[in-house]
GUBAMI-803391 format. One record per residue (C-alpha): residue in one letter; z, y, x; chain; residue number from 1. Coordinates in Angstrom, 3 decimals, always signed. Example, Ala and Ser with C-alpha at 12.3 -4.5 7.8 and 13.67 -1.06 7.14 Angstrom:
+--------+----------+----------+----------+--------+-----+
| residu |       c3 |       c2 |       c1 | chaine | num |
+--------+----------+----------+----------+--------+-----+
|      A |   +7.800 |   -4.500 |  +12.300 |      A |   1 |
|      S |   +7.140 |   -1.060 |  +13.670 |      A |   2 |
+--------+----------+----------+----------+--------+-----+
END
This chain:
+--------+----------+----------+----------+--------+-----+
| residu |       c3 |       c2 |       c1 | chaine | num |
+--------+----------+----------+----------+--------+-----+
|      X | +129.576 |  -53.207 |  -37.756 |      A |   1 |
|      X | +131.488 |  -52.849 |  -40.541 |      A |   2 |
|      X | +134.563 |  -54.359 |  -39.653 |      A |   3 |
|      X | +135.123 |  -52.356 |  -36.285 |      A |   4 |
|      X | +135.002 |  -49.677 |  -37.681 |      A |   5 |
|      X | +136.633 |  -49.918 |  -41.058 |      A |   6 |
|      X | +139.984 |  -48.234 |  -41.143 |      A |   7 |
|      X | +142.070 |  -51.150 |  -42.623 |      A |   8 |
|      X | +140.254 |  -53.421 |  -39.430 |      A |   9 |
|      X | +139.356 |  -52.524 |  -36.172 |      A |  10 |
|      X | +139.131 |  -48.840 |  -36.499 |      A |  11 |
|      X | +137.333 |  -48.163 |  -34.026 |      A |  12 |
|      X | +135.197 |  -44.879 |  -33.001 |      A |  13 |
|      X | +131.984 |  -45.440 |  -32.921 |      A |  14 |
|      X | +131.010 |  -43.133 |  -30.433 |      A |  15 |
|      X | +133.697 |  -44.060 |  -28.393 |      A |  16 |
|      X | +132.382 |  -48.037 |  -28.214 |      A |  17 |
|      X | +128.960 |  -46.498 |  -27.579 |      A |  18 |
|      X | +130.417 |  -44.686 |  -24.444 |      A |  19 |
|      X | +132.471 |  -47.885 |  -23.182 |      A |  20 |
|      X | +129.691 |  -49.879 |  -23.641 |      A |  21 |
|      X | +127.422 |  -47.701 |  -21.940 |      A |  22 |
|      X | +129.498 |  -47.253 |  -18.624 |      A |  23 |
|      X | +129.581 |  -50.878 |  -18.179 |      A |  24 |
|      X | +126.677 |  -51.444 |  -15.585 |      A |  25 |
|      X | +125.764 |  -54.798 |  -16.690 |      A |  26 |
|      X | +125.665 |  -54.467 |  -20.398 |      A |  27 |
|      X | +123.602 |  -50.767 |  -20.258 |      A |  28 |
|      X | +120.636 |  -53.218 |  -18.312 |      A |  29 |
|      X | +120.556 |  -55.886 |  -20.341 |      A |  30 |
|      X | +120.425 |  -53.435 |  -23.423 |      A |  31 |
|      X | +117.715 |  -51.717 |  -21.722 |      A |  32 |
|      X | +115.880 |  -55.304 |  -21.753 |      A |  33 |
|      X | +116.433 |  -56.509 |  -25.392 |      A |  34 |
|      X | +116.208 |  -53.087 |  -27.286 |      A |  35 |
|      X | +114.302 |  -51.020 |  -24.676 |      A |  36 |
|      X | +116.892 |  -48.454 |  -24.469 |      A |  37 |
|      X | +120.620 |  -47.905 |  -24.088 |      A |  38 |
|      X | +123.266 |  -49.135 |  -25.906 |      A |  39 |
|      X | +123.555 |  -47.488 |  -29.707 |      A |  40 |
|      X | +125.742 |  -48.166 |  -32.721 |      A |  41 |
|      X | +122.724 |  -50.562 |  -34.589 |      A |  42 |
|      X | +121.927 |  -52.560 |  -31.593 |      A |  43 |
|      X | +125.344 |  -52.905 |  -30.758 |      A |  44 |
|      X | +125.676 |  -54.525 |  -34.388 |      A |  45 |
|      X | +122.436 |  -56.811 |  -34.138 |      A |  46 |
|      X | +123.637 |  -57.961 |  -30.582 |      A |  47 |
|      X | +126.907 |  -59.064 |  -31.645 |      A |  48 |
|      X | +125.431 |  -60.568 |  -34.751 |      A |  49 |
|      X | +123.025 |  -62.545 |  -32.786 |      A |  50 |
|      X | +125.793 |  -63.855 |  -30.788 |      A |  51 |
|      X | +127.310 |  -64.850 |  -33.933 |      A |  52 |
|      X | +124.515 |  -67.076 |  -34.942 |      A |  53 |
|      X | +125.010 |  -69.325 |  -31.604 |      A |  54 |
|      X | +128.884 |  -70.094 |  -32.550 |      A |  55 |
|      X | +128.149 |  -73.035 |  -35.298 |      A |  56 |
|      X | +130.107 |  -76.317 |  -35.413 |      A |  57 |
|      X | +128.374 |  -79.458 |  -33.896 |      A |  58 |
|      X | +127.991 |  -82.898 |  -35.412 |      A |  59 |
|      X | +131.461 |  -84.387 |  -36.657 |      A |  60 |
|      X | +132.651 |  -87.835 |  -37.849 |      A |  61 |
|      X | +131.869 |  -86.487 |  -41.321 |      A |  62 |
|      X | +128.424 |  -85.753 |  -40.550 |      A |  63 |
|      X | +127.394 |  -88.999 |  -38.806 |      A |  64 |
|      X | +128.740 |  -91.140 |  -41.387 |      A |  65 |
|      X | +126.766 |  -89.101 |  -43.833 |      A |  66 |
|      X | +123.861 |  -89.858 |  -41.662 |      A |  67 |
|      X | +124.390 |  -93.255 |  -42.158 |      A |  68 |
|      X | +126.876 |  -94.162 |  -39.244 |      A |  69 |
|      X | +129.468 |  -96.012 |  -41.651 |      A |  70 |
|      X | +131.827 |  -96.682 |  -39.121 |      A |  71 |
|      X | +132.228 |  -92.552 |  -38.202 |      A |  72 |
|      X | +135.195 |  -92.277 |  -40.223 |      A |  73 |
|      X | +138.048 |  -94.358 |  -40.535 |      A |  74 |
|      X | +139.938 |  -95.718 |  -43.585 |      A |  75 |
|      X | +142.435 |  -93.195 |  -44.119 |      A |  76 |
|      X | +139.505 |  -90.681 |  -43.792 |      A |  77 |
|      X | +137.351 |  -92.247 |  -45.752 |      A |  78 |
|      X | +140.256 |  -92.527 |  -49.035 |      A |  79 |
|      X | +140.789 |  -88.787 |  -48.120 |      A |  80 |
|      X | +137.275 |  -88.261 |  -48.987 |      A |  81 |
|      X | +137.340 |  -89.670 |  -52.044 |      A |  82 |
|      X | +140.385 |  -87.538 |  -52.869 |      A |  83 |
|      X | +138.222 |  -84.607 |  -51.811 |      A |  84 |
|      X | +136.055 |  -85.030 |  -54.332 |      A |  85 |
|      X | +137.852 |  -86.209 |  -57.305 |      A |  86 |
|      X | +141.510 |  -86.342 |  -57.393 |      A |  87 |
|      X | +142.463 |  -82.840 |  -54.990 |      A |  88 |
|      X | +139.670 |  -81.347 |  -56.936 |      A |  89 |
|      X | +138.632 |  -79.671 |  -53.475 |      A |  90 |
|      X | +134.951 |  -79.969 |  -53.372 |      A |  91 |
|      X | +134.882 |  -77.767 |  -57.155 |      A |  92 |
|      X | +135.194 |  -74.679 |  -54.596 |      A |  93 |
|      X | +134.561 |  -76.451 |  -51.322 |      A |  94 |
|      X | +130.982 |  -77.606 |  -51.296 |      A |  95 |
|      X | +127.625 |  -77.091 |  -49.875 |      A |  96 |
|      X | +126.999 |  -77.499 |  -46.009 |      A |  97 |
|      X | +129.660 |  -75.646 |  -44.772 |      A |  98 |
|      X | +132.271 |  -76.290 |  -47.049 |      A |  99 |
|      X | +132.273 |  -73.406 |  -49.407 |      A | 100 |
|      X | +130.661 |  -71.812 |  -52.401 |      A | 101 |
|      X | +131.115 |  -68.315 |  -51.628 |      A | 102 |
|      X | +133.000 |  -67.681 |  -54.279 |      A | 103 |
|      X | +135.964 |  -65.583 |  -54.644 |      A | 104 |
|      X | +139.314 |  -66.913 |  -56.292 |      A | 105 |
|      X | +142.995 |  -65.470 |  -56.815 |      A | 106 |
|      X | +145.305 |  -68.798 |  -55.482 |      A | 107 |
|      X | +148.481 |  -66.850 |  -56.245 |      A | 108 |
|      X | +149.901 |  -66.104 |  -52.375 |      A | 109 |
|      X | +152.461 |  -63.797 |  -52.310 |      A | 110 |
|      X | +152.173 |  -59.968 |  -50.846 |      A | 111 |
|      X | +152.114 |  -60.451 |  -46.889 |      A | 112 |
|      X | +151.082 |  -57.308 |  -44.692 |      A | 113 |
|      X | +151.567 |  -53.931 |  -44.907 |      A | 114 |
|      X | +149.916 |  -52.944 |  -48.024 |      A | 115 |
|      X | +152.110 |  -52.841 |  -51.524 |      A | 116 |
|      X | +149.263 |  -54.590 |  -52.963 |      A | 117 |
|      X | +146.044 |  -56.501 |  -51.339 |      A | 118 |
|      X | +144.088 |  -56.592 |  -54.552 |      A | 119 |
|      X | +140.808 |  -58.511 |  -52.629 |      A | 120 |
|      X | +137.673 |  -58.563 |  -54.277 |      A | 121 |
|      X | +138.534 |  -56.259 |  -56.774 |      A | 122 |
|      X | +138.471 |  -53.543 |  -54.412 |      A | 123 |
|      X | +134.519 |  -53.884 |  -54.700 |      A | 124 |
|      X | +133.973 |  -55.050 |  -58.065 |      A | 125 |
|      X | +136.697 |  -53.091 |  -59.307 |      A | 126 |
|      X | +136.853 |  -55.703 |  -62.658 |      A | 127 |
|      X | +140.161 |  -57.272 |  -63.690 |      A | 128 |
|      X | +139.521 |  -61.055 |  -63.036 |      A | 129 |
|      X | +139.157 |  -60.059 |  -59.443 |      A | 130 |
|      X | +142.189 |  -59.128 |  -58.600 |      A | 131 |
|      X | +144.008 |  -60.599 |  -55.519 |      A | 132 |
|      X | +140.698 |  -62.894 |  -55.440 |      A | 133 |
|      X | +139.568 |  -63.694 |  -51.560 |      A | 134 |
|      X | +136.860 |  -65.638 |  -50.337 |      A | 135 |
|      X | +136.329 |  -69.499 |  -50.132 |      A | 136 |
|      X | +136.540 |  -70.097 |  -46.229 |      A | 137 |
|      X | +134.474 |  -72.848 |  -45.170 |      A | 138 |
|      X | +136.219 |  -75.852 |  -43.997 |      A | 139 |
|      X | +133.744 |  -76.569 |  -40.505 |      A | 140 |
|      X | +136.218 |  -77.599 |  -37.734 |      A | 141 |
|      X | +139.518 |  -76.061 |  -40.152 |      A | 142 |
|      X | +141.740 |  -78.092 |  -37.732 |      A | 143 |
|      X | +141.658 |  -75.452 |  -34.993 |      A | 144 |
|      X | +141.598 |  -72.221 |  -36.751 |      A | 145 |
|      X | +145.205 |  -71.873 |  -38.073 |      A | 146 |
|      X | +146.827 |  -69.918 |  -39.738 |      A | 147 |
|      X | +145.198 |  -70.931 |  -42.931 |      A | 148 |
|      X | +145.042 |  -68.555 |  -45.678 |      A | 149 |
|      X | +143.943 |  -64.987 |  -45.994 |      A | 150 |
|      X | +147.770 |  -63.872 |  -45.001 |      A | 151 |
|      X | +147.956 |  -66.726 |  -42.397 |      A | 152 |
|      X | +150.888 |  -67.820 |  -44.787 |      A | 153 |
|      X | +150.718 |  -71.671 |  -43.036 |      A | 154 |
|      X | +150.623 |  -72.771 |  -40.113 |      A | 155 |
|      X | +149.327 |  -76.584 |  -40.578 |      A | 156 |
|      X | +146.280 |  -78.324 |  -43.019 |      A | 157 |
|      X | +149.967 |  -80.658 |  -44.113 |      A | 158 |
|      X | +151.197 |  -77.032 |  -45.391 |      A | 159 |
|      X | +147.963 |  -75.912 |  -47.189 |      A | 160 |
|      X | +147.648 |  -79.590 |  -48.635 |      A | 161 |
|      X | +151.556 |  -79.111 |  -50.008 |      A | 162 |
|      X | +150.583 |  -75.823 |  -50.963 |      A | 163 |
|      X | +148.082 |  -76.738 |  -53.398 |      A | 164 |
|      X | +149.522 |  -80.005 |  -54.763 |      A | 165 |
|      X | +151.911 |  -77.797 |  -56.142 |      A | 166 |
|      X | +149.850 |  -76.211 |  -57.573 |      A | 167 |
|      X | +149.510 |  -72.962 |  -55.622 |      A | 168 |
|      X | +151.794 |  -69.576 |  -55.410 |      A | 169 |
|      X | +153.026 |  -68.441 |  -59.217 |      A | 170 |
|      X | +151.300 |  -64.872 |  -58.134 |      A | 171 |
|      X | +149.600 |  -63.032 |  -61.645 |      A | 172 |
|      X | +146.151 |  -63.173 |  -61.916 |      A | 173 |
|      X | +146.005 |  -66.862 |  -60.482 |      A | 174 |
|      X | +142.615 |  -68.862 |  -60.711 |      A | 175 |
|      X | +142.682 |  -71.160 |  -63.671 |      A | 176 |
|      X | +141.057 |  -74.233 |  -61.347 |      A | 177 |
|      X | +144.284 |  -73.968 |  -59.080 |      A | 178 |
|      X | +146.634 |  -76.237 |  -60.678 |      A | 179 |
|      X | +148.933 |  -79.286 |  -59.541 |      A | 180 |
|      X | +147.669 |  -82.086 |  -58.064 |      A | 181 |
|      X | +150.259 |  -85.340 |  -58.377 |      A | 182 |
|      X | +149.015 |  -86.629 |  -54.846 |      A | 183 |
|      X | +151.662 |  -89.064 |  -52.926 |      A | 184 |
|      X | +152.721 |  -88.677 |  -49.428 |      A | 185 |
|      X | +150.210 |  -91.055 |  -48.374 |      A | 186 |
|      X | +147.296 |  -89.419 |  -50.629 |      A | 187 |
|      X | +149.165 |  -85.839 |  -48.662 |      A | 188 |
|      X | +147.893 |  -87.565 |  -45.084 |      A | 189 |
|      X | +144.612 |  -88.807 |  -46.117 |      A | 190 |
|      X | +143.216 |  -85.562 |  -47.020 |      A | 191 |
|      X | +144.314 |  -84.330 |  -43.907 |      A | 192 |
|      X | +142.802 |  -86.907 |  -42.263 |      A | 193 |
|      X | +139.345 |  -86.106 |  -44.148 |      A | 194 |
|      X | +140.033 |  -83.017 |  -43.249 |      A | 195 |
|      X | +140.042 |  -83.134 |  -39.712 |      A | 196 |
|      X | +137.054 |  -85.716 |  -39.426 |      A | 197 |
|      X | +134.831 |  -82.158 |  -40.522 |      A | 198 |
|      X | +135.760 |  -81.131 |  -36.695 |      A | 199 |
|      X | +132.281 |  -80.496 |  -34.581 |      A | 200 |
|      X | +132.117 |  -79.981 |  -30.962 |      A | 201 |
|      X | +132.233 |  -76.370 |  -30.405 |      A | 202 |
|      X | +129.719 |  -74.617 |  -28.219 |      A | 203 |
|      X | +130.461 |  -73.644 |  -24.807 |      A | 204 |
|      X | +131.049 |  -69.699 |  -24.567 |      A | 205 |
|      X | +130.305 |  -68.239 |  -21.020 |      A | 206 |
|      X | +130.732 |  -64.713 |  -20.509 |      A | 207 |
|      X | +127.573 |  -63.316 |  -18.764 |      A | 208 |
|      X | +128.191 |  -62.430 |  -14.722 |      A | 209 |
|      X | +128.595 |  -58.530 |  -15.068 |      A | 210 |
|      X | +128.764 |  -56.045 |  -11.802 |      A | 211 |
|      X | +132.373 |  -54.665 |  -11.310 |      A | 212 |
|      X | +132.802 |  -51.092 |  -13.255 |      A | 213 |
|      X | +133.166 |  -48.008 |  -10.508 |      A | 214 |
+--------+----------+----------+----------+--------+-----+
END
């Protein structure tokens, strides 16, 4: 729940979601069914992060040919693979199944949003190193999510790709594995291709059939 009702996020009053949720016919019975009571701030929480658990990428081109389906990707995905991994220097952050080590890393962006400063994960570890360092998003379907970045600074993978062959923003504090990569134009459009071959079939999302509010 933390994000609804963080000031700097949602915002939201609690006890005010409680009440909407609980005047909506529909939602107060199935409640009643799962938690054996009426809607409340904790099973509000687990409900929406059970929901959260069905929305997972599907099997992509990258994941068959790992299986063993060689002809999943093509060529041009294939080299951008292999610039994944050594020349781009991607996989050193991210790795693992869905694309990221959790860690936390200043790329040098500039200031975007309303804040003077968005120092990131300093603002819970409160050491130096951390400053202006966000999360490593995982890369699972990255083709439809844009904008990419944690101020939605680009608009296309081709942009991100640009932005970190140059070796990132010149920001202070900037992560010492962000530095420039030398790729081509052609080496530019092979990791994108890579990149979108991580694409899964996304599940299908229908909204339960709720009676009409009085």
């Amino acid at each position: 729940m933390g994000p609804i009702v963080a000031t700097r996020e949602m915002n939201s009053d609690p006890q005010a979601m409680v009440r909407e949720i609980t005047g909506i016919p529909g939602y107060a019975d199935q409640f009643k069914k799962v938690f054996n009571g009426p809607p409340s701030l904790k099973n509000i929480g687990m409900a929406l992060a059970a929901f959260e658990r069905t929305i997972i990428s599907g099997e992509s081109s990258f994941d068959r040919y790992v299986n063993g389906d060689k002809r999943a990707l093509t060529e041009q995905q294939k080299r951008g693979l292999i610039l994944f991994v050594s020349k781009a220097a991607c996989s050193q952050c991210h790795s693992g199944p869905s694309f990221s080590d959790s860690s936390f890393h200043n790329l040098g962006l500039p200031q975007a949003g309303p804040l003077k400063e968005d120092l990131g994960r300093y603002e819970v570890t409160k050491s130096s190193k951390d400053k202006g360092a966000f999360k490593v998003p995982g890369l699972r379907s990255v083709e439809m999510s844009p904008p990419y970045m944690h101020t939605g600074a680009f608009n296309t993978l081709e942009e991100v790709v640009e932005f970190y062959n140059q070796g990132g923003g010149s920001g202070p504090n900037k992560s010492e594995k962000i530095l420039k990569l030398n790729l081509t134009d052609a080496e530019k459009k092979d990791l994108v291709a890579f990149l979108k071959s991580i694409t899964g079939e996304l599940p299908k999302i229908v909204p339960p059939q709720l009676p009409p509010r009085t």
